[in-house]
C-alpha positions, -999 to +999 in steps of 0.1 A: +023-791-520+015-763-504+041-733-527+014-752-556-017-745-536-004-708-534+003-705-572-026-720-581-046-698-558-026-665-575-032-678-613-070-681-601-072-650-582-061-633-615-081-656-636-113-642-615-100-607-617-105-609-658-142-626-651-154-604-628-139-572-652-156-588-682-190-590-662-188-556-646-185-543-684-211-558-695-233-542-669-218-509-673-228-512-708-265-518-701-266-501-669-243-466-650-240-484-619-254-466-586-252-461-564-083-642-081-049-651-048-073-664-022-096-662-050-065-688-066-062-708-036-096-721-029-118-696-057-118-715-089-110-695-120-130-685-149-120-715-166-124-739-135-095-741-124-071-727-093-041-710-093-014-721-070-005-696-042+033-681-035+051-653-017+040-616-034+013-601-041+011-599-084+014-621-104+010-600-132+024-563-142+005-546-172+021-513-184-003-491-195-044-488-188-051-480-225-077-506-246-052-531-243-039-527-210-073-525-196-092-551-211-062-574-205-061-569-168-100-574-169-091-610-184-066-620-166-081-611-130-116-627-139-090-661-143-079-655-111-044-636-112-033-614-093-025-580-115-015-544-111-015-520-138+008-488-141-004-459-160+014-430-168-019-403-165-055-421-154-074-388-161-096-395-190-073-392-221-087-368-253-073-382-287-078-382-319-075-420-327-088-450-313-123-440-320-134-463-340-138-504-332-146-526-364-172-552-360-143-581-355-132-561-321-165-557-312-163-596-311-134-598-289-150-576-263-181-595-262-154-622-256-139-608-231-172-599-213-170-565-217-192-552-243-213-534-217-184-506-217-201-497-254-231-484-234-237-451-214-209-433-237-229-422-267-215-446-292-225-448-327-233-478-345-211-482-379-226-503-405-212-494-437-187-466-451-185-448-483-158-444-502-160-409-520-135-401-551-121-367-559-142-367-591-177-373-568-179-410-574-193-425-543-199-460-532-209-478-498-187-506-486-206-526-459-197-550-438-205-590-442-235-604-429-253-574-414-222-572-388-217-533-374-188-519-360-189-485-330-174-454-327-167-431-305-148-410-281-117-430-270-113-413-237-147-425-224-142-461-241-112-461-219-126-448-188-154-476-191-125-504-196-106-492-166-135-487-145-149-520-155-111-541-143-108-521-114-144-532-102-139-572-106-141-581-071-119-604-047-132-630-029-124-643+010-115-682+016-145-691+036-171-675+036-171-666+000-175-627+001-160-599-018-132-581+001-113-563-027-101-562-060-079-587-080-065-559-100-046-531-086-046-497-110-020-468-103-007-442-120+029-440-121+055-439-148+074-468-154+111-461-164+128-492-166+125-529-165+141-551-136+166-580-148+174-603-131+197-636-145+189-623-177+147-623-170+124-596-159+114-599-125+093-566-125+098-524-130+101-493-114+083-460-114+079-435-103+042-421-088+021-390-093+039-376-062+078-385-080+084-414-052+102-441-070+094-477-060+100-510-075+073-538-083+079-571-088+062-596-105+067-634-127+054-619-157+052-581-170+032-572-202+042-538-220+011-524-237+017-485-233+014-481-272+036-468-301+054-443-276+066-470-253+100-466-237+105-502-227+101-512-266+139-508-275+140-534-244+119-561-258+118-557-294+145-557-324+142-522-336+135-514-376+131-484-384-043-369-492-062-393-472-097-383-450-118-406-431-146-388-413-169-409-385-188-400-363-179-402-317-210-393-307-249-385-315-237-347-327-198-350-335-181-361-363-136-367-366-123-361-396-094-374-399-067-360-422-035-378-436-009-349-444+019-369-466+060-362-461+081-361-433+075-326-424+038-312-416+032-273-416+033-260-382-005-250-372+015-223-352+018-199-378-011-212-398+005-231-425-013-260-420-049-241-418-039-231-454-033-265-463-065-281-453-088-250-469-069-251-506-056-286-509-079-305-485-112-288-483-115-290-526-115-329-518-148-329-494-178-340-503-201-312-508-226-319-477-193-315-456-173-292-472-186-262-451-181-280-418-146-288-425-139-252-432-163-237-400-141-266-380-109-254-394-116-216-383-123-227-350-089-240-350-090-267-329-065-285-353-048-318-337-018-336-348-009-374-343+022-390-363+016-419-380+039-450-369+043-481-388+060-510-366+065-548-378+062-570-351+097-580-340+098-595-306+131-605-288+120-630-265+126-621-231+119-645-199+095-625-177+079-596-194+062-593-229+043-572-256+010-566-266-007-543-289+004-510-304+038-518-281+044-546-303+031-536-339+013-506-354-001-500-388-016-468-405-040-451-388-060-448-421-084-480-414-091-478-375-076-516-369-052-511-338-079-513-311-091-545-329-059-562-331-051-553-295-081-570-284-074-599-305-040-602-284-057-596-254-081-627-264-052-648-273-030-643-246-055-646-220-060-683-232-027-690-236-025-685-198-052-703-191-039-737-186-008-725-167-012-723-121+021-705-115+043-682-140+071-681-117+095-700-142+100-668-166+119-692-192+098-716-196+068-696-196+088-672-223+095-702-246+059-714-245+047-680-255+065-676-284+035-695-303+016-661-294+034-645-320+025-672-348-008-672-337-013-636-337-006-634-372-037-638-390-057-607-378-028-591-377-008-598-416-049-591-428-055-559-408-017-551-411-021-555-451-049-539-462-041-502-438-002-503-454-018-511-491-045-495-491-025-462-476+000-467-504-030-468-534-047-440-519-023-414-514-001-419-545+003-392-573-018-394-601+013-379-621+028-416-627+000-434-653+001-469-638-001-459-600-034-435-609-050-469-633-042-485-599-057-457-578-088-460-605-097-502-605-094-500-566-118-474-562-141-495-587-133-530-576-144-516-542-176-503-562-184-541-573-198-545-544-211-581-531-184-606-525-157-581-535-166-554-509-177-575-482-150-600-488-122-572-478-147-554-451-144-588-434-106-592-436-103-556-428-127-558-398-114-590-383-138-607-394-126-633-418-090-634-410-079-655-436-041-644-448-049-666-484-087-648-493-063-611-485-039-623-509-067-640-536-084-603-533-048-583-540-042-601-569-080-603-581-075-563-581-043-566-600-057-583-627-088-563-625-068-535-633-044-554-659-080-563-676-090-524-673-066-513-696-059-544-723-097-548-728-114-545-748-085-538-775-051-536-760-028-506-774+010-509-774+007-475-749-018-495-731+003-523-726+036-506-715+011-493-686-003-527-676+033-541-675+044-512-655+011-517-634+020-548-625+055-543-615+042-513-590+014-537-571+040-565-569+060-535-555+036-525-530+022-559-522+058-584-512+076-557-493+046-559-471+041-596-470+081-599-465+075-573-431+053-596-420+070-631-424+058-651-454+066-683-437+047-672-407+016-664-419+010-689-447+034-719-434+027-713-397+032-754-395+068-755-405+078-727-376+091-749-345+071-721-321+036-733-334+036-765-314+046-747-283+027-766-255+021-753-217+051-763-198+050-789-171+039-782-137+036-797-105-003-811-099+003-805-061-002-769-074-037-767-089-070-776-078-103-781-098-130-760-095-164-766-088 
């Protein structure tokens, strides 16, 4: 029943595809269109409950104090676990991504209680983009139901997360009064994981000063991002574009996606060259003179691009979140909302537990994170990896430049069209059929393109080829991701996970 729910949804996303062409003809026609520990024994939890009390002093280890990292240990300690969090520099980092939350991770802040670290930075508020062709075609893609996303500079959005966990007070037994923190924050490089019986019982680091020490704990998250060392650990391994936005009230990123393996060296000025002759011919014309004044300046900053399926080999007593477990192309801004999306989920997967000292248990319960998880991320995931591929493809090849073409214009359709992948893209609507009804609604949008009005044998040699390049862009994806997964997440044995059994003797009700 359910492989005929998917064809028929296919045959009427393509079936749509030739309407809404057929319409949009018409209209061109008539029309150019326009453009807590003592807080756990006797301090109930955020979610009214206590958490049972044992020898140590964490409960929790979170690597890395990034968006992740941060806003997980701000969860976590407001429900009353004990955390520490090791970060390799706690300076105020200065990068060139992460600046830019969509409006569904703007939702899982406010979730999380910790939209206020929006305010006092100088964050913009996003409500729409435009997509601007080579040829000067422009059109504005908004997002659904006057939602708006922020931007701005990553290293203040972190400083505001980490400030903002480090602050959540600890309480005393009797009277209630703050004496502390519930969340420990110290900079230190962690260089291996500790097993123990074949589970993690905690890390060592080494600190600012070199010292190395060990910390223990009954769970360990890894969120330290794409550059993680502890990924190999935990994971099985496999192994031109601009977006401009603004950071603040009077700067702008413009971010630049230099295809191949090999980028010129910015040493010797190579890749200054690049960006004025084959970059700067491709800005719009109100910012075609500040890309070249910002080139001269030469403050030119380079960030590889890392593309990492989610592949997590389950491990009693530590874990992944974030760009630690999966990363996508940078071109669409979704990491910090998919991070924050695992942040929410895990958090209330751990809700219902008192006690995380039994690492297997705990590690077989949380494999339902991954299923879960894999809504926001197979949409988000999707759309950066196709819409990467579409983008920054040769116009040499017929079909892949006719594809390159009907994007750009299905995008230009606006309404439903638009909105309806500014929602998947965003977070909003993470619904993995409507990503898939949309792909091939754009497939047959471009079919329809070139065999209407009049097909041509020339034109149909193109639509067949056309066809055989988006299936070729679209199932290698959908295969990364796990088809059964995302659309069957019923038939996976993980998806009925339930919190394991524990003792009542350990958990009190709140008041």
């Amino acid at each position: 029943m359910d492989s005929k729910h998917v064809f028929g949804g296919v045959v009427a996303a393509f079936l749509f595809g030739f309407v809404v062409l057929y319409s949009s003809r018409g209209r061109e026609n008539i029309k150019a269109s326009e453009k807590n520990r003592s807080k756990k024994t006797l301090k109930s939890s955020g979610n009214g409950v206590c958490r049972s009390n044992f020898a140590g002093n964490t409960d929790v280890i979170i690597v890395g104090a990034g968006v992740a990292g941060s806003a997980l240990a701000y969860a976590l300690a407001k429900d009353g676990w004990r955390v520490q969090v090791i970060e390799r520099d706690l300076t105020e980092p200065d990068r060139i991504v992460g600046e830019l939350l969509h409006a569904g991770g703007c939702i899982k802040l406010a979730e999380l209680g910790l939209e206020d670290c929006l305010d006092g930075i100088d964050s913009q508020i996003v409500f729409s983009f435009a997509a601007v062709h080579k040829d000067g075609r422009r059109t504005a893609i908004s997002y659904p139901s006057n939602a708006c996303s922020r931007s701005f500079h990553h290293g203040r959005f972190i400083q505001k997360l980490r400030e903002k966990a480090a602050s959540l007070p600890k309480y005393s037994s009797f009277p209630l009064q703050p004496i502390g923190t519930d969340v420990k924050l110290e900079q230190g490089t962690v260089t291996s994981l500790v097993e123990e019986n074949g589970s993690i019982k905690g890390v060592l680091y080494k600190t600012k000063a070199g010292q190395e020490l060990a910390a223990s704990a009954s769970l360990t998250i890894v969120c330290d991002g794409c550059f993680s060392n502890l990924r190999r650990n935990l994971c099985n391994p496999k192994d031109s574009i601009v977006v401009t936005y603004p950071i603040s009230s009077n700067e702008i990123r413009c971010f630049v996606d230099v295809p191949g393996s090999k980028q010129p060296p910015i040493s010797n000025g190579e890749m200054a060259s690049y960006l004025k002759t084959v970059v700067a011919p491709q800005m719009p014309p109100e910012l075609h003179n500040a890309f070249i004044c910002a080139i001269e300046k030469g403050n030119i900053r380079t960030m590889p691009n890392r593309i990492m399926a989610a592949s997590p080999s389950p491990t009693p007593g530590a874990f992944m979140i974030g760009d630690s477990l999966n990363m996508r192309h940078a071109v669409t801004g979704g990491g910090m909302t998919v991070g924050l999306s695992d942040v929410v989920l895990l958090r209330d997967l751990l809700r219902p537990l008192n006690d995380l000292r039994d690492g297997a248990a705990i590690c077989k319960y949380l494999e339902s994170f991954d299923i879960l998880r894999k809504p926001t991320a197979f949409a988000i995931n999707t759309l950066a990896s196709t819409l990467h591929t579409v983008f920054s493809s040769s116009d040499q090849d017929p079909s892949r430049k006719e594809m390159k073409e009907a994007f750009f214009n299905y995008l230009s359709l606006g309404g439903v069209f638009s909105e309806g992948l500014m929602a998947l893209l965003s977070g909003l609507n993470p619904a993995p059929l409507s990503l898939v009804f949309h792909c091939f609604a754009m497939l047959a949008y471009a079919v329809g393109r070139l065999l209407l009005p009049f097909p041509t044998p020339k034109r149909v040699c193109i639509a067949a080829k056309l066809i055989l390049v988006g299936l070729g862009i679209i199932f290698p994806i959908l295969k990364a991701e796990g088809i059964r997964a995302t659309f069957f997440p019923v038939t996976m044995p993980a998806y009925y996970r339930t919190p394991p059994v524990q003792s009542t003797d350990e958990r009190e009700t709140g008041k």
